[in-house]
TORVEXVEX-578210 format. One line per 10 residues: number of its first residue (from 1); their letters; for each residue x, y, z of C-alpha. Coordinates in steps of 0.05 Angstrom, whole numbers, plus 5000, padded with zeros to 4 digits. Each point is the difference from the previous one (the first is absolute). Example, Ala and Ser with C-alpha at 12.3 -4.5 7.8 and 13.67 -1.06 7.14 Angstrom:
// TORVEXVEX-578210
1 = AS = 5246 4910 5156  5027 5069 4987
// end
This chain:
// TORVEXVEX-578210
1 = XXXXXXXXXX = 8957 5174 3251  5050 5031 5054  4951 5047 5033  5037 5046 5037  4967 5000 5079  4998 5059 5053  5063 4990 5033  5009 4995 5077  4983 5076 5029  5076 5014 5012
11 = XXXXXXXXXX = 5018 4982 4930  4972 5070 4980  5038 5058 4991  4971 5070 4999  5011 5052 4952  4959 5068 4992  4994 5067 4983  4965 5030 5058  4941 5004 4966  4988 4922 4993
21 = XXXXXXXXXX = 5041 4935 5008  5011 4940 4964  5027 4926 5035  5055 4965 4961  5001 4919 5010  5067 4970 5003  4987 4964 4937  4997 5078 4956  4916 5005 5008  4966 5056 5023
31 = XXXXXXXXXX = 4941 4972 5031  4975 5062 5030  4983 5075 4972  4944 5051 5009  4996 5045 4953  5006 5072 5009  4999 5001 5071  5014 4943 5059  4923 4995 5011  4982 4997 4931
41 = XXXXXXXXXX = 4976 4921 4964  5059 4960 4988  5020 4995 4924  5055 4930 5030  4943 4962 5050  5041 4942 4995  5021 5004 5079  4927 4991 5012  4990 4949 4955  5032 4965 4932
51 = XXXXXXXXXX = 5028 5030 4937  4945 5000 4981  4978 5051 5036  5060 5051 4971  5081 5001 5006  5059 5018 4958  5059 4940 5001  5064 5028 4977  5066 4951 5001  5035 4952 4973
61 = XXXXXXXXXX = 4950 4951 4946  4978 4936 5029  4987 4932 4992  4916 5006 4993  4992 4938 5048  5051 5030 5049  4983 5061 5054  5033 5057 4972  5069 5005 5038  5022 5042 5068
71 = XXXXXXXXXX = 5054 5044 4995  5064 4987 5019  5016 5062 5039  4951 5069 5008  5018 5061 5034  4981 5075 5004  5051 5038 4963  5031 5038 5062  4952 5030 5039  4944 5013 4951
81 = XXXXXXXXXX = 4937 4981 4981  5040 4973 4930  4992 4911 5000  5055 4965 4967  4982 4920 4990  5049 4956 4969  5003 4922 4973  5044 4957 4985  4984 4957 4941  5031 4942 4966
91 = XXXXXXXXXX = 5019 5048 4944  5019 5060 5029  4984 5053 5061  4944 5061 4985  4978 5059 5048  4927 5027 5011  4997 5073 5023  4936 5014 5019  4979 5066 5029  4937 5051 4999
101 = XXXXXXXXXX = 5024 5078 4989  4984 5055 5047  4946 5036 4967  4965 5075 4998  4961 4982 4941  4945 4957 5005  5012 4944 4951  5039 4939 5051  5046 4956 4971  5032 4939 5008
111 = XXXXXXXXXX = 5063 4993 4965  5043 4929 4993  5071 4993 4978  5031 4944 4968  5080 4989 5000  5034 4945 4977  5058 4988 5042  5046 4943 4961  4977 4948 4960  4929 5000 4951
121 = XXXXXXXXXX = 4944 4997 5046  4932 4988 4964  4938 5050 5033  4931 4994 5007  4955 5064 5019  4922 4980 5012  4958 5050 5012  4921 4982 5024  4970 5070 5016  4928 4994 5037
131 = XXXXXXXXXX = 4964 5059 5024  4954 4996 5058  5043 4955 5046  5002 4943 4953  4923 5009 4964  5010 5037 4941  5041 4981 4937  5019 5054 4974  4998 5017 4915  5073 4995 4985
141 = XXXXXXXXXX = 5023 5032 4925  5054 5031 4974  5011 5078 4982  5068 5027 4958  5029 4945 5030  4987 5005 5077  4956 4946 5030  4940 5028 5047  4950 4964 5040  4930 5042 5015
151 = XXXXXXXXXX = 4950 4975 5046  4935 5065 5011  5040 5063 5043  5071 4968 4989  5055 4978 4956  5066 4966 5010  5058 5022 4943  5055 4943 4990  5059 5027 4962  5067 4956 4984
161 = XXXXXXXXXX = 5054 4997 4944  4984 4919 4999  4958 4968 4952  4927 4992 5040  4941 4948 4972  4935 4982 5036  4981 4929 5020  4937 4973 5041  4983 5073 5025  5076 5018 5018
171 = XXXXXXXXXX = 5050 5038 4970  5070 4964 4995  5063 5018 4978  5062 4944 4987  5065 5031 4993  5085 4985 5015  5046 5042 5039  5068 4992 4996  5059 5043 5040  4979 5077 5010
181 = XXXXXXXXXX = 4935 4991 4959  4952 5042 5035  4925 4991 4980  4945 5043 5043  4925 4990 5003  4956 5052 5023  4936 4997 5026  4954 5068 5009  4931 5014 5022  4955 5060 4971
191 = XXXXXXXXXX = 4924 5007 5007  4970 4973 4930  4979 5071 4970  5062 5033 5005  5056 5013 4954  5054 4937 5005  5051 5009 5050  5064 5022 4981  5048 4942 4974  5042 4986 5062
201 = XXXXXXXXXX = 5066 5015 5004  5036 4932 5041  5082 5017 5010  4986 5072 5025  4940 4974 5038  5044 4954 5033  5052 5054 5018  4954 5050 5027  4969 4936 5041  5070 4991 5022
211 = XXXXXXXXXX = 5004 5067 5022  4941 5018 5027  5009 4947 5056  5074 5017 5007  4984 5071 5019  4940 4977 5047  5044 4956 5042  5059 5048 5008  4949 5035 5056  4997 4939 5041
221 = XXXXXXXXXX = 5032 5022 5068  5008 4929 5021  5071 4970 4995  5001 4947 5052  5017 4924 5002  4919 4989 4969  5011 5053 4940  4986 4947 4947  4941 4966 5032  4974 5079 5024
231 = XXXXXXXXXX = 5005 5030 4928  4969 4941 4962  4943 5014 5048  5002 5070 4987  5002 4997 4922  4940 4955 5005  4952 5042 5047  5016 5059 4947  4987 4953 4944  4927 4991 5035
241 = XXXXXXXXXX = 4988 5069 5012  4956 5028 4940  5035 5064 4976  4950 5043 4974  4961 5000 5071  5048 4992 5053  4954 4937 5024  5030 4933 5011  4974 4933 4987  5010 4936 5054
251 = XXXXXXXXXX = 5018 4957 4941  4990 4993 4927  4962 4937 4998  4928 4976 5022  4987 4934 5025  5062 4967 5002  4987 4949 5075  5017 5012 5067  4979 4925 5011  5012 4961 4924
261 = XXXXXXXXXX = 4930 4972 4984  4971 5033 5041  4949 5061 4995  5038 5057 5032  5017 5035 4939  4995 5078 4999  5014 5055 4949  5064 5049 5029  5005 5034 4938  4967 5069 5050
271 = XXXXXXXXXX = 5029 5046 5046  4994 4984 5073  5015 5057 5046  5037 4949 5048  5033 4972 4946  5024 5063 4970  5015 5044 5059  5046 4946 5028  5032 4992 4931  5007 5088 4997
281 = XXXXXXXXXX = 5034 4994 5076  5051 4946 4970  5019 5045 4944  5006 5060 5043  5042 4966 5042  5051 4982 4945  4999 5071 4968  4942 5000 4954  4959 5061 5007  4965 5017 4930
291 = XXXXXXXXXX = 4958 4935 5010  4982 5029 5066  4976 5060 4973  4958 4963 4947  4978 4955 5046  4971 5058 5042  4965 5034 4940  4969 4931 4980  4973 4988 5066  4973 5074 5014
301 = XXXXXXXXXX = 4963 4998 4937  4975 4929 5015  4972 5010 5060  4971 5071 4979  4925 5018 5010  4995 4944 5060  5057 4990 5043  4951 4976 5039  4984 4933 4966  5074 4989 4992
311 = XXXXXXXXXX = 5003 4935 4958  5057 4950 5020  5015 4991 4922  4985 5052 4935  5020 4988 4924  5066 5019 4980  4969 5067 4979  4959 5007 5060  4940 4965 4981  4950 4973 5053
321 = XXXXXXXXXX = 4967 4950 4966  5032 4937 4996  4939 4945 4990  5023 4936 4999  4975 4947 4949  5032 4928 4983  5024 4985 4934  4972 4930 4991  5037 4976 4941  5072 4996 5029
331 = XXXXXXXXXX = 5014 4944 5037  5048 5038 5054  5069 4993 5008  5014 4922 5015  4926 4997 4997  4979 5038 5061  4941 5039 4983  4955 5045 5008  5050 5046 4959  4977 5077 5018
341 = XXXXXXXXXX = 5007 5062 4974  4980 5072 5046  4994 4989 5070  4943 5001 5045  5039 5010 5064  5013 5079 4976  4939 5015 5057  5015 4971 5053  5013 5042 5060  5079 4989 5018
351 = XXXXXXXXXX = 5003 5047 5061  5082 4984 4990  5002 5029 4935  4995 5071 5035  5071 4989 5039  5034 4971 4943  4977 5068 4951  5015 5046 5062  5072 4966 5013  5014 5010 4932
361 = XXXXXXXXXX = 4983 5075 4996  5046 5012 5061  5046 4958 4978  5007 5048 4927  4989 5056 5043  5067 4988 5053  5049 4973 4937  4985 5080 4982  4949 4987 4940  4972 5074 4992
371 = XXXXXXXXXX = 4936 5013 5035  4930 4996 4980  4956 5034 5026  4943 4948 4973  5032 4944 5027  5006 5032 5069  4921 5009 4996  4994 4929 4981  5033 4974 5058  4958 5033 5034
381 = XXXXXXXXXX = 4940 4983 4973  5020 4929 5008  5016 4999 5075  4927 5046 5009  4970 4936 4970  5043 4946 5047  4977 5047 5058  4919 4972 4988  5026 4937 4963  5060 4965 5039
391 = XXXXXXXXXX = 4962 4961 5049  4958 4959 4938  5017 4939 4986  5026 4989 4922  5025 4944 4954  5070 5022 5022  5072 4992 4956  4978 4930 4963  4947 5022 4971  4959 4938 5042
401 = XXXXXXXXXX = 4939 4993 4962  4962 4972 5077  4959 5041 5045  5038 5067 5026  5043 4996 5069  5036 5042 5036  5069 4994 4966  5058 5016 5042  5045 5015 4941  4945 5049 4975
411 = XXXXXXXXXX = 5000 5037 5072  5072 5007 4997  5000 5027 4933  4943 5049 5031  5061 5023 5052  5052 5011 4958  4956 5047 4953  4973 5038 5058  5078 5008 5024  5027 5019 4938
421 = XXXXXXXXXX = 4944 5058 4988  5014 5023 5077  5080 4999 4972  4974 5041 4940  4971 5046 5038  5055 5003 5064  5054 5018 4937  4954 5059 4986  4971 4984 4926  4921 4995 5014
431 = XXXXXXXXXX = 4960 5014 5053  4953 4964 5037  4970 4978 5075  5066 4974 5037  4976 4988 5060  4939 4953 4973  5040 4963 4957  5052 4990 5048  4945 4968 5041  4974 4967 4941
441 = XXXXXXXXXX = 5066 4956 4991  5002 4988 5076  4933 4964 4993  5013 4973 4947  5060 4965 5030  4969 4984 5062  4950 4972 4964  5047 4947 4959  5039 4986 5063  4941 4976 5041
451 = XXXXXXXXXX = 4960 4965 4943  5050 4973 4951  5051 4970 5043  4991 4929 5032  5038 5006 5067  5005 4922 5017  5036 4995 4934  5037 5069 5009  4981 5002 4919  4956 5058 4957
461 = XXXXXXXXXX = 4938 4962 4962  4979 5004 4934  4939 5041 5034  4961 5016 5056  4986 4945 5044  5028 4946 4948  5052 4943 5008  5035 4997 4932  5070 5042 4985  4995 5046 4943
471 = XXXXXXXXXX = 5072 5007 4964  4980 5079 4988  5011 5004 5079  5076 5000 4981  4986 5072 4985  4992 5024 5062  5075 5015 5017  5015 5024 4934  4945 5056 4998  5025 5022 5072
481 = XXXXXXXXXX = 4932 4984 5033  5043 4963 5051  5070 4995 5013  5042 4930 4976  5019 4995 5060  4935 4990 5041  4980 4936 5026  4930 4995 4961  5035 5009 4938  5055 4955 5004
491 = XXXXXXXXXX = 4951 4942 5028  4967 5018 4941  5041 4991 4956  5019 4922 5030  4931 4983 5005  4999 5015 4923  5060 4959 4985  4975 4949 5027  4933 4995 4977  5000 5027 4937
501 = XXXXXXXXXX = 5058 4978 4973  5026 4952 4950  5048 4958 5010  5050 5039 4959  4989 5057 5054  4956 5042 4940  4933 5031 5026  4933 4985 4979  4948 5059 5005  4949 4964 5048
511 = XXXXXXXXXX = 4974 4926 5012  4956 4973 4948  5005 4931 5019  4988 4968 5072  4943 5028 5046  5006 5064 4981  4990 4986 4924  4963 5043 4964  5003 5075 5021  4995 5019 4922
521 = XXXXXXXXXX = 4947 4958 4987  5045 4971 4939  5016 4928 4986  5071 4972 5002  5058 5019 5029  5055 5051 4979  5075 5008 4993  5043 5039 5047  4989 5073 4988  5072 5020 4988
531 = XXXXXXXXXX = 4987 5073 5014  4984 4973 5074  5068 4963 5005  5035 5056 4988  4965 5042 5047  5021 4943 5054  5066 5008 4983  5002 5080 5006  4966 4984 5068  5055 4945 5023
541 = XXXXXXXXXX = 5061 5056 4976  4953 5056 5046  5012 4958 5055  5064 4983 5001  4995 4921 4971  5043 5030 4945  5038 4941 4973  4928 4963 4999  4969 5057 4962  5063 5000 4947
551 = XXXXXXXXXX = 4983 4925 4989  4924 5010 4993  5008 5054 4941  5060 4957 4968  4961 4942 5006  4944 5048 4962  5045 5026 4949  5013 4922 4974  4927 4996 4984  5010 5056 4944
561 = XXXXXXXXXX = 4995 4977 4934  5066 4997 4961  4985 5074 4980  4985 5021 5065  4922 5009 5005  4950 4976 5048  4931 4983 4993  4949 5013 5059  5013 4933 5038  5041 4924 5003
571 = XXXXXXXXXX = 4963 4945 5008  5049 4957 5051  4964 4935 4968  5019 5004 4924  5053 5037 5012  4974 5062 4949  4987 5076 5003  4922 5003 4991  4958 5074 4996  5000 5050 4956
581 = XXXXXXXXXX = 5069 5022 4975  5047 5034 5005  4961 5033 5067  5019 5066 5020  4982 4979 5072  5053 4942 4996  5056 5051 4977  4980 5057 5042  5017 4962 5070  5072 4968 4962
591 = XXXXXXXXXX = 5020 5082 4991  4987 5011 5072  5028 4942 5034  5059 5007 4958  4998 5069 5022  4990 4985 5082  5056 4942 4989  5055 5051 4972  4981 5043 5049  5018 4949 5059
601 = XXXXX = 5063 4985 4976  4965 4934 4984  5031 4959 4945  5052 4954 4984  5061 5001 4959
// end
């Protein structure tokens, strides 16, 4: 039998509705969909295992000793959220149009398009619905006519003008499209004791799809040489922001490998408040201020009742508790397991986190976001906790799961929160002890200055008193804690070239192989964080090496897939994206690059 297998990482496209996300293989399967929300169980587990473990395969019918066929060509219908997949057959040409609609209500669907093109193209639709990541079969029947699949709290609606039949515990429909036949499958979810959704509604879904994301992207403010590569990055951080919150995921998978076969394998599917303030000061930088605002009401109600246990990550609706457990019957993607759901890292102390939250407050507050007043208090709160706290050591930015240390990224981060609230303050929109806090970030940068920085190397460390580089020290210059052009910073920056660098110039996050193995305690080695690579080449255009920086981030942009997403990292050896994916902290440091590029005049053509 031609079983259909998880495809290479890139070979995924992403479609969603804000609310959840589903990955398209370039063969026409859906491999991957939580149901109702991003950090709901999987219905499609197949990325995490075999088909066995859920999918939906729509495209052209197949020799059954044969993998089921690529497609010729795919593309995202302008710039929308709307995939188009075509093939090319030996009797004819069809089109896929697969796409999830923009929803208030709370019943997601996925809805798939079939057009025949020229020629008689025979179809195949196979539909293997399993609840609980993979575990549960659902009890499939029929009712006036529409096919549903319930499983205990949910049920999954599949509704289609073809023919449908069930076979070995799937639901299959064979059908032929000729020119301008247009057949549509819909799949919606509902929780099992309610009413059946309403019967979808496929062409004027479609349009208002169309439309929806035709509207959003007239606000981008960007028009320079990178527009295509900065929008496709845009569209995707909004399609990973969960609507109904404000609160924005890292990704909208779990597990997928940073090292393939190997154990580090962690669930995304949250909201980090690095990950999601960087990705609000990207979109407020290109014009997008309503997620801004959301963003802001999401976090303020997070962190409510104990700003001072700020977590570094909270549910999309602001939940704290995020226990992580491993789901022992998937394989993993490519076989690297443990695969894990919830994440355990949600308490560690992250004295960073505080900076990154703070940066992004000011950041809404100076593009003119209107004030409020409990977000001023917050900020303050925050900096009268980094006034007892900052001089702790903490697991710092990647989330090292060693002993604490004294991270010098974390210490920065410290500075730039206790600058921004002194700015608050200076512009005359809270109140609070000047003077002390002014002294407050002089320590503080006294402090970093003497202990983090290794003179005989003229380099910053990874922390106090260490040897190893730390790619997060790239920061430094862009958060204004030192100016580009001072000597530590620049011999920084070369002593991070070349040591931590691959030999396609991209930037891993810190050495986990050699001497200093082993800071995270993890086995195996990782890919080259891509987020890091980008942040070199901001730093090379900051100080001056413009033409190298240009190269760096074009270089970058070629490891895109052919729709323009990024996962979290490339492994240099196999030549693949590997992490979680798409990553909002991959796209997040394209939009500003592109950004500090245009900016320098730096670009060619």
């Amino acid at each position: 039998m031609g079983m259909h297998v998880a495809g290479r990482i890139e070979d995924y496209a992403l479609i969603g509705d804000m609310q959840t996300a589903a990955l398209v293989c370039r063969d026409g399967t859906v491999d991957w969909l939580c149901l109702p929300r991003f950090d709901s169980h999987a219905v499609f587990a197949g990325l995490l295992g075999t088909e066995e473990h859920g999918f939906w395969r729509l495209g052209p019918a197949h020799s059954p000793s044969a993998p089921p066929p690529a497609a010729s060509r795919r593309t995202y219908r302008g710039d929308s959220l709307v995939l188009e997949s075509e093939w090319d057959t030996p009797r004819g040409t069809v089109r896929v149009i697969d796409f999830m609609p923009p929803r208030d209500s709370d019943a997601p669907q996925l809805v798939r398009i079939v057009e025949g093109v020229s020629g008689r193209v025979p179809m195949r639709s196979a539909l293997r619905m399993r609840f609980s990541y993979g575990r549960v079969v659902p009890w499939v029947h029929k009712v006036d006519g529409r096919t549903v699949a319930v499983a205990g709290p949910d049920s999954v609606w599949l509704d289609t003008s073809a023919e449908t039949f069930g076979k070995d515990l799937t639901t299959y429909s064979d059908f032929t499209v000729g020119p301008g036949d247009r057949i549509a499958f819909a799949v919606s979810w509902q929780p099992s004791h309610k009413q059946p959704p309403a019967l979808p509604e496929p062409e004027a879904a479609l349009t208002a799809t169309e439309e929806f994301w035709r509207e959003w992207v007239e606000h981008c403010t960007y028009h320079g040489p990178y527009r295509e590569a900065v929008v496709r990055s845009l569209i995707t951080l909004k399609a990973l922001t969960y609507a109904p919150t404000g609160g924005i995921v890292a990704a909208p998978t779990t597990s997928l490998p940073e090292d393939i076969g190997g154990s580090r394998n962690w669930d995304y599917r949250f909201t980090w408040l690095r990950d999601a303030a960087i990705t609000l000061s990207s979109l407020l930088r290109t014009g997008y201020r309503e997620e801004a605002r959301a963003w802001r009401e999401w976090l303020l109600r997070a962190v409510a009742g104990d700003p001072e246990n700020l977590q570094i990550m909270y549910g999309i609706a602001g939940e704290r508790e995020l226990g992580e457990a491993e789901l022992d019957w998937l394989p993993g993607y490519e076989n690297s397991g443990p695969v894990r759901v919830g994440n355990g890292a949600a308490h560690q102390l992250q004295l960073d986190v505080y900076g990154e939250v703070t940066e992004a407050l000011h950041l809404a507050h100076m593009t003119g976001l209107a004030r409020n007043d409990y977000a001023a208090l917050l900020q303050l709160k925050l900096i009268r906790y980094l006034e007892t706290h900052w001089n702790e050591p903490d697991e710092g930015i990647w989330e090292v799961r060693g002993p604490r240390r004294h991270f010098v990224h974390s210490k920065v981060m410290a500075w730039v929160a206790v600058d921004r609230t002194i700015k608050l303050i200076e512009s005359g929109d809270a109140d609070g002890p000047l003077e002390r806090w002014r002294e407050l970030r002089d320590d503080i940068h006294r402090d970093v200055c003497e202990k983090g920085y290794d003179k005989e190397r003229n380099t910053f460390t990874q922390s106090y008193g260490s040897k190893e580089l730390d790619a997060s020290l790239l920061l430094i210059p862009q958060v204004g804690f030192l100016p580009p052009d001072d000597k530590r910073v620049i011999g920084t920056i070369e002593a991070i070239q070349r040591e931590l660098s691959t030999p396609d110039g991209f930037i891993l996050r810190y050495p986990t192989s050699g001497d200093d193995a082993g800071v995270d305690g993890l086995e195996g080695d990782e890919g080259a964080f891509l987020a890091c690579s980008f942040w070199m080449a901001d730093d090379l255009a900051m100080i001056g090496r413009v033409d190298e920086a240009r190269r760096l981030f074009e270089r970058l942009l070629a490891l895109r897939n052919d729709l323009g997403l990024l996962a979290e990292e490339w492994d240099p050896r196999l030549k693949r994206q590997v992490g979680n994916f798409p990553q909002a902290f991959s796209h997040v440091p394209l939009i500003d690059t592109a950004l500090r590029l245009t900016a320098s005049g730096a670009y060619g053509g």
